[in-house]
N, C-alpha and C positions, 0 to 999 in steps of 0.2 A: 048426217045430212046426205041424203041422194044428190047423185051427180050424173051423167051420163058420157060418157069416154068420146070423148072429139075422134078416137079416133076409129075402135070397131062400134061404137054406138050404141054399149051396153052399159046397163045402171049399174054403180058401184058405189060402196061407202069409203070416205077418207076416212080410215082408219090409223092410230098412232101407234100400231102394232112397230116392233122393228124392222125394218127395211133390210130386203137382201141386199146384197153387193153389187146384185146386176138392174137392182133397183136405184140402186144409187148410183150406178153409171150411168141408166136411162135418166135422171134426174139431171146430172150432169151436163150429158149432151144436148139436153130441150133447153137447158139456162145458157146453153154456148151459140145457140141459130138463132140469127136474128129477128124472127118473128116470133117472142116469145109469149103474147097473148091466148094462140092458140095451143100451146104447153101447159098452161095450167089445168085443163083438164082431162088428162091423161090418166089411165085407171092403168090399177098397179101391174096387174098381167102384161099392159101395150110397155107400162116403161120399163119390164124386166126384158122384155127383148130386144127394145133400141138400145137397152145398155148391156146385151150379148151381143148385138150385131154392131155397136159402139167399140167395143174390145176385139170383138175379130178383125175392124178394121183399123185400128191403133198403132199399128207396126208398119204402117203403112203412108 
């Protein structure tokens, strides 16, 4: 099923491929903000970098 990324605005498929690490950390951080309706469509490129830029600021 096409989807369209809320957030750069490009088509992607939800694929049940395995998930990177920084995949899963961008996953993480969209289920942690409180408006999380707009998290669900997130394409996997936008949530491997919230969850690189999720871990860079972790220590923090």
């Amino acid at each position: 099923m096409k989807k369209i990324c809320d957030q750069c605005y490009r088509e992607y498929f939800e694929e049940d491929d395995p998930i990177s690490p920084a995949d899963e950390l961008g996953r993480i951080f969209l289920e942690s903000i409180e408006d999380t309706r707009n998290a669900k469509n997130i394409c996997p490129e936008c949530r491997e970098r919230l969850g690189i830029l999720f871990l860079l600021g972790f220590g923090e």
